[in-house]
MIBA-456237 format. One record per residue: x, y, z of N, C-alpha, C in turn; residue in one letter. Coordinates in nm, 3 decimals. Each point is the difference from the previous one (the first is absolute). Layout:
REM MIBA-456237
n_xx,n_yy,n_zz,ca_xx,ca_yy,ca_zz,c_xx,c_yy,c_zz,bami
X,Y,Z,X,Y,Z,X,Y,Z,A
...
END
This chain:
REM MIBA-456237
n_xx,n_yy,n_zz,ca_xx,ca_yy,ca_zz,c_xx,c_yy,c_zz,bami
7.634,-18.903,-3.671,0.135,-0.008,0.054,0.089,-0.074,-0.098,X
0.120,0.023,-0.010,0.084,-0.011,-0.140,0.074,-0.143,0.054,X
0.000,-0.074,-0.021,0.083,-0.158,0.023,0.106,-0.009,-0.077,X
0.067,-0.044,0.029,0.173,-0.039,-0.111,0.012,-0.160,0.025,X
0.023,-0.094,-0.060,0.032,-0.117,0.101,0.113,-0.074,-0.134,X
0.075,0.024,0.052,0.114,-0.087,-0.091,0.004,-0.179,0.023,X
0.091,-0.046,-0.132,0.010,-0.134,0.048,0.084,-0.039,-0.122,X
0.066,-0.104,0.035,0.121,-0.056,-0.094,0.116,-0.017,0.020,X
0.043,0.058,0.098,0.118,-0.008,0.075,0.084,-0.186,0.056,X
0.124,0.032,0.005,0.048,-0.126,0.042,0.137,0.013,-0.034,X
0.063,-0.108,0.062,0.150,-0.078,-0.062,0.037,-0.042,-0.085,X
0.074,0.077,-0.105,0.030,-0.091,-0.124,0.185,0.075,-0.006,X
0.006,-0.100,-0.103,0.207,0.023,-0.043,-0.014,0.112,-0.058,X
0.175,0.031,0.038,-0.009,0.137,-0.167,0.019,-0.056,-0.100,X
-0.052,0.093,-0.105,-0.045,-0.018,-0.139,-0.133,-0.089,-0.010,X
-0.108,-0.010,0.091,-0.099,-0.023,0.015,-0.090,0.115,-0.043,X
-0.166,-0.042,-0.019,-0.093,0.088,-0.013,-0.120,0.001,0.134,X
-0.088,0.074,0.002,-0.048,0.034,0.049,-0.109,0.096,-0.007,X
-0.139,-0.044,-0.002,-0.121,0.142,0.007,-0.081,-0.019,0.097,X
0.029,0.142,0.022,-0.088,0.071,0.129,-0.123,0.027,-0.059,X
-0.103,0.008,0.062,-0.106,0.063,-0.010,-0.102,0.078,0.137,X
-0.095,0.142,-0.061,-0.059,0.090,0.121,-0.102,-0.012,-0.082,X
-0.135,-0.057,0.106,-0.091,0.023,0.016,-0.049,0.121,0.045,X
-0.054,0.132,-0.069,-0.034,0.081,-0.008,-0.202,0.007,0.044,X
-0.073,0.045,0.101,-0.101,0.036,0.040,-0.014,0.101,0.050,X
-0.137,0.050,0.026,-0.044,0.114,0.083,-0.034,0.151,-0.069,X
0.047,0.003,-0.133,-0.037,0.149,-0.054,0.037,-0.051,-0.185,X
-0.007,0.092,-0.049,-0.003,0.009,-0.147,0.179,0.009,-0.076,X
0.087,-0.030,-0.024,0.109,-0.004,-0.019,0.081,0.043,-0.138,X
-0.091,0.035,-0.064,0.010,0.034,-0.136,0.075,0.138,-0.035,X
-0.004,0.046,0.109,0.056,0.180,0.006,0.129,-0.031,0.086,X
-0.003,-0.104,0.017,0.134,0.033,0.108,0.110,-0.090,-0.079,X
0.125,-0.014,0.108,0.144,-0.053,-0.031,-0.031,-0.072,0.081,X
0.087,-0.156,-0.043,0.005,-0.116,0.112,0.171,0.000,-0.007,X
0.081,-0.040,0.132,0.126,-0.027,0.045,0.033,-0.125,0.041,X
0.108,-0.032,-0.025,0.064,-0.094,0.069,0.146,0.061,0.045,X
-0.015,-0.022,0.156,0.152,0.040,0.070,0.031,-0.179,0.044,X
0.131,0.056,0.076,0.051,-0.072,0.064,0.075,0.003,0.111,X
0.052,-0.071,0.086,0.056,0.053,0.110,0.074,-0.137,0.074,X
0.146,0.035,0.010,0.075,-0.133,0.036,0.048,0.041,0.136,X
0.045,-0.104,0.082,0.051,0.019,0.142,0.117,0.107,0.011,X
-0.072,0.135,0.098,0.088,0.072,0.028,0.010,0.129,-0.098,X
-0.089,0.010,-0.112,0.005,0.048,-0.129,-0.113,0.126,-0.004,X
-0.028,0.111,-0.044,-0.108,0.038,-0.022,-0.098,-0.060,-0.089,X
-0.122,0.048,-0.017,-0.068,-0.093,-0.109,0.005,0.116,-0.124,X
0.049,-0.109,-0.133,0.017,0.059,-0.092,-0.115,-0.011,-0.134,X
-0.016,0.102,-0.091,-0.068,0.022,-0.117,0.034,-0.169,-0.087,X
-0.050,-0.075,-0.032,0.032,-0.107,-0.099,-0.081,0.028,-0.161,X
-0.128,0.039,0.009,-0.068,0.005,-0.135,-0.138,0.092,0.045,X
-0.053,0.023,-0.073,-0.126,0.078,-0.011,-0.065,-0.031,-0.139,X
-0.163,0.043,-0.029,-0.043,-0.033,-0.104,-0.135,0.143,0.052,X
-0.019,0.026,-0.123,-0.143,0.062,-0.054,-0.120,-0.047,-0.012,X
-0.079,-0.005,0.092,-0.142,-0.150,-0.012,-0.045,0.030,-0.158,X
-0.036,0.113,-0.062,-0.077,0.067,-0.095,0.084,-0.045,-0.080,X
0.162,0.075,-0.032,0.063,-0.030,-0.110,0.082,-0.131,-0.021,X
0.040,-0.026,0.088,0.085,-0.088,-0.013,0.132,0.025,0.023,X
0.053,0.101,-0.025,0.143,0.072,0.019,0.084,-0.088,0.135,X
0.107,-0.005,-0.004,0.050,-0.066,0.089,0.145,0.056,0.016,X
0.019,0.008,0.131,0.139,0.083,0.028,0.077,-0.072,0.133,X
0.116,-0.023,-0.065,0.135,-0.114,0.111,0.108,0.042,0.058,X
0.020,-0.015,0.074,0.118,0.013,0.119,0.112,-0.103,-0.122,X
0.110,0.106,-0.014,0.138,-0.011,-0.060,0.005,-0.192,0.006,X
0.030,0.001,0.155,0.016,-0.117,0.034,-0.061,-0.147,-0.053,X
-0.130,0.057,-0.020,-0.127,-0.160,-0.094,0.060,0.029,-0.143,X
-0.015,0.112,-0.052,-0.049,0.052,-0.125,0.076,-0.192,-0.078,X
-0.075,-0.016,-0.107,0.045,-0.080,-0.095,-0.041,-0.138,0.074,X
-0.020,-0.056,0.134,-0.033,-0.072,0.063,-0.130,-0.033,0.051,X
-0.063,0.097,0.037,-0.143,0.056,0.096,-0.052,0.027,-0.142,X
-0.151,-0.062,0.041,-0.097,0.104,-0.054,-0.095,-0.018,0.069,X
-0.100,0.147,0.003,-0.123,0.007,0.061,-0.086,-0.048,-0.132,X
-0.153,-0.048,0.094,-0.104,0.039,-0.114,-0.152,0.008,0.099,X
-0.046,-0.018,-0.120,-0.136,0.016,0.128,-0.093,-0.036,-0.086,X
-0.125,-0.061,0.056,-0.125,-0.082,-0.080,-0.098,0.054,0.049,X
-0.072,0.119,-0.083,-0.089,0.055,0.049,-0.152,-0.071,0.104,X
-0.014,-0.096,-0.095,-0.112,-0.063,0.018,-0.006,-0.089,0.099,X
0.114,-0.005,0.075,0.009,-0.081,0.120,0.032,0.106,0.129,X
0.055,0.096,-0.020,0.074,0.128,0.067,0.139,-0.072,0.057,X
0.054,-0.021,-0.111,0.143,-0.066,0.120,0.095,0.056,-0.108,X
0.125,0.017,0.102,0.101,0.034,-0.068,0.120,-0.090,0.008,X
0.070,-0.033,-0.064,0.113,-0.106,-0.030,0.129,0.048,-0.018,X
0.136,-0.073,0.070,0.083,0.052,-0.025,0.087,-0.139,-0.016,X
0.012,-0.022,-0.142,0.107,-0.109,-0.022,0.137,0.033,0.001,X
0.035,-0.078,0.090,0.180,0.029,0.015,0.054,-0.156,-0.073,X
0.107,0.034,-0.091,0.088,-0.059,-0.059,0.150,-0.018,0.024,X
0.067,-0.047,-0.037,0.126,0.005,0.050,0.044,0.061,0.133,X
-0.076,-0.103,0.128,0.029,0.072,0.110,0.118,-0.010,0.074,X
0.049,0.057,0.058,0.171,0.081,0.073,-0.038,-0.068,0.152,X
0.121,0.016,0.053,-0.033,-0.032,0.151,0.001,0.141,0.071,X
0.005,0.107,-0.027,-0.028,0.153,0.018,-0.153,0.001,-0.048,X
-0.069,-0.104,-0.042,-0.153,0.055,0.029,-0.025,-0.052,0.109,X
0.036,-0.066,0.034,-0.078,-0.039,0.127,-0.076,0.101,0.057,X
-0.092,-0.015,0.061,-0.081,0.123,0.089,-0.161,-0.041,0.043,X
-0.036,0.117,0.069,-0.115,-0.025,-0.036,-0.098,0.101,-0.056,X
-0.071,-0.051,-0.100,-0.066,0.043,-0.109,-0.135,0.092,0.022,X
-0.027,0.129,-0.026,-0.125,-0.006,0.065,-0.077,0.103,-0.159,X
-0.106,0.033,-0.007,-0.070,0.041,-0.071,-0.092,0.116,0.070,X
0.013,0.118,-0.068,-0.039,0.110,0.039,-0.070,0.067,-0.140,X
-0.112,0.110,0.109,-0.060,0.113,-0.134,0.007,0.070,0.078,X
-0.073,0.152,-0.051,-0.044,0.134,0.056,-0.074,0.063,-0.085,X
0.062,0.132,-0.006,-0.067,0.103,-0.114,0.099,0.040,-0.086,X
-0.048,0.009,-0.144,0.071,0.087,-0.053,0.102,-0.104,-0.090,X
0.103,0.056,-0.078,0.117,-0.057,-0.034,0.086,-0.117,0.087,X
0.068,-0.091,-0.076,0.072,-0.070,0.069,0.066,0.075,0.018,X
0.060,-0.072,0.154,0.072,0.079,0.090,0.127,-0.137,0.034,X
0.152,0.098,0.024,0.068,-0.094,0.072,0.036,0.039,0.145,X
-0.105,0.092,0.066,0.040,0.034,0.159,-0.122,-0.115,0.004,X
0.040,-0.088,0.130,-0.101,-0.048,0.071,-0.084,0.059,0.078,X
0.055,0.163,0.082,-0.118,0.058,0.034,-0.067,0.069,-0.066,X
-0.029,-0.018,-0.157,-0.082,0.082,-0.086,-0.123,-0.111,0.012,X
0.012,-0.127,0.030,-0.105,-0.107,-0.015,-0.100,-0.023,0.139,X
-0.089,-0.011,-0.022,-0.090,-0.023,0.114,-0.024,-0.116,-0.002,X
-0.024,-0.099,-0.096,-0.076,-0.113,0.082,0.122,-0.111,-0.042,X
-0.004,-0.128,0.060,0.112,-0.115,0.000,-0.055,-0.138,0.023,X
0.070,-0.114,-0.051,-0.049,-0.108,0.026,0.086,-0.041,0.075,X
0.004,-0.137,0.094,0.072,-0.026,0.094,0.109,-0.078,-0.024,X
0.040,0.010,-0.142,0.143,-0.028,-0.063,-0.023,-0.181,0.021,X
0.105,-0.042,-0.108,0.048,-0.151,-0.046,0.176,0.035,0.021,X
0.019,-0.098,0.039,0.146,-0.028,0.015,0.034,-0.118,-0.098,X
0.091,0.086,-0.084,0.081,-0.037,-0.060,0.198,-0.036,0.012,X
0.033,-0.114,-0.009,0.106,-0.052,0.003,0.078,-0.057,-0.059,X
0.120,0.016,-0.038,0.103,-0.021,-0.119,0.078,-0.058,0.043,X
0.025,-0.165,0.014,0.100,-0.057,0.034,0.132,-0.048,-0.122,X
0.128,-0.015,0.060,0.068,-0.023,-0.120,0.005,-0.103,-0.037,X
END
């Protein structure tokens, strides 16, 4: 059974940093895409970053690009998403997703989810 379990989340100012991290279990991960969405009050949940377990490739929502980065440490199975220069429009909460196939930015292309970190951007 596939586990997600995020953690890192919290209160900090803008122009603060911040890394998330997903604990990844339950199957082999090397063929797949890992995600990070997000989702703020009232908001749909949106695409933030994706990564390639195998390659490394990494692909961003307009919004992070230059700010966000994913990565991922094979040898632990976790995936990381350092946020930099954070906005008070990140606020949300954070969650970490896979499936099959290519990264994806529909959330219903993803099957499995962790039970999200909340993240908060005070001014």
């Amino acid at each position: 059974q596939v586990q997600l379990v995020e953690s890192g989340g919290g209160l900090v100012q803008a122009g603060d940093s911040l890394r998330l991290s997903c604990a990844a279990s339950g199957r082999a991960f090397t063929s797949y895409a890992m995600h990070w969405f997000r989702q703020a009050p009232g908001e749909e949940r949106e695409f933030v970053a994706g990564i390639y377990w195998s390659s490394g490739a990494t692909i961003y929502a307009d919004s992070v690009k230059g700010r966000f980065a994913i990565s991922r440490d094979n040898a632990k199975n976790t995936v990381y998403l350092q946020m930099n220069s954070l906005k008070l429009e990140d606020t949300a909460v954070y969650y970490c997703a896979t499936g099959e196939g290519a990264v994806s930015r529909k959330p219903s292309a993803l099957y499995y989810w962790g039970q999200g970190t909340q993240v908060t951007v005070s001014s």
